[in-house]
C-alpha positions in Angstrom: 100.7 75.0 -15.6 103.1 74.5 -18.4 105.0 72.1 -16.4 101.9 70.2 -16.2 101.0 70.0 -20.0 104.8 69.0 -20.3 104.4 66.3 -18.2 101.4 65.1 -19.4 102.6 65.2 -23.3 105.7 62.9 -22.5 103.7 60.6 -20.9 101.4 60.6 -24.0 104.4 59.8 -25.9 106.1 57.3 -23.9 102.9 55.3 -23.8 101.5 55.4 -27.3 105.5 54.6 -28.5 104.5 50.5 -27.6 101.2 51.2 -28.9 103.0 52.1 -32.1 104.7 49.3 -32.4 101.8 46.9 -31.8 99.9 48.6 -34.3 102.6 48.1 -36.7 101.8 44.8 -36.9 98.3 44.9 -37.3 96.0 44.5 -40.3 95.4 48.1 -41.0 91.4 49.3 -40.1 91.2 45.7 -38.1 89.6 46.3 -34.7 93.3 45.5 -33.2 94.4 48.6 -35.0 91.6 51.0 -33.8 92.8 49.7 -30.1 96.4 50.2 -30.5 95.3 53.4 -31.5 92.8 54.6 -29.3 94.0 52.5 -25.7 95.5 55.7 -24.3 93.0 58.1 -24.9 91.2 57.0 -21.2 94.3 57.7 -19.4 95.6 60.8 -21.4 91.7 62.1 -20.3 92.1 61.4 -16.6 95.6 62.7 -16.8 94.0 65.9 -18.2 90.9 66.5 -16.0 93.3 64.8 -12.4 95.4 67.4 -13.3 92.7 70.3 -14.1 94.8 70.9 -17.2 93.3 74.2 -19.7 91.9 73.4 -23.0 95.5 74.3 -25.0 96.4 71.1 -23.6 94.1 69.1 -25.6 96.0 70.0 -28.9 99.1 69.3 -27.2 98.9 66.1 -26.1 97.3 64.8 -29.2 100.7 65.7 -31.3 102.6 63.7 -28.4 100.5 60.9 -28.6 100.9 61.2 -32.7 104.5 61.7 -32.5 104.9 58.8 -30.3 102.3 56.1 -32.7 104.8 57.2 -35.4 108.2 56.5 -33.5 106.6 53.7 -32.2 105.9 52.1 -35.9 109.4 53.5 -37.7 111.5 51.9 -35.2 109.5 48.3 -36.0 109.7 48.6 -39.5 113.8 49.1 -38.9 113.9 46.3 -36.8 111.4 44.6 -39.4 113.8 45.4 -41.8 117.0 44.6 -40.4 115.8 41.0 -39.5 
């Protein structure tokens, strides 16, 4: 089971890191924003019931979808920067 909330979380991650970086360019509170930030939360749900994952999970994959919407937007606002 653990291996399966692992899984799931770096998924979360890896696919709200883009999202991150699309939001980062967005007027903030635009409806642009509120789907950068919310486009994953279908697939993170069928991930979670697919997979029959417990409730802990929940708490879980939220941080790794957090985690990666902030990598996402630090590493544009480096690039942003460096350019």
């Amino acid at each position: 089971m653990a291996l399966k909330i692992a899984v799931v979380s770096v998924i979360c991650f890896l696919v709200n890191v883009p999202l991150g970086m699309w939001r980062e360019h967005t007027k903030k509170f635009s409806w642009q924003w509120i789907v950068a930030i919310h486009a994953s939360i279908p697939l993170i749900i069928a991930l979670r019931i697919g997979l029959q994952l417990p409730l802990i999970a929940i708490p879980i994959n939220i941080a790794a979808a957090i985690l990666g919407q902030a990598v996402g937007a630090r590493s544009e606002k480096k690039k942003r920067q460096t350019a």
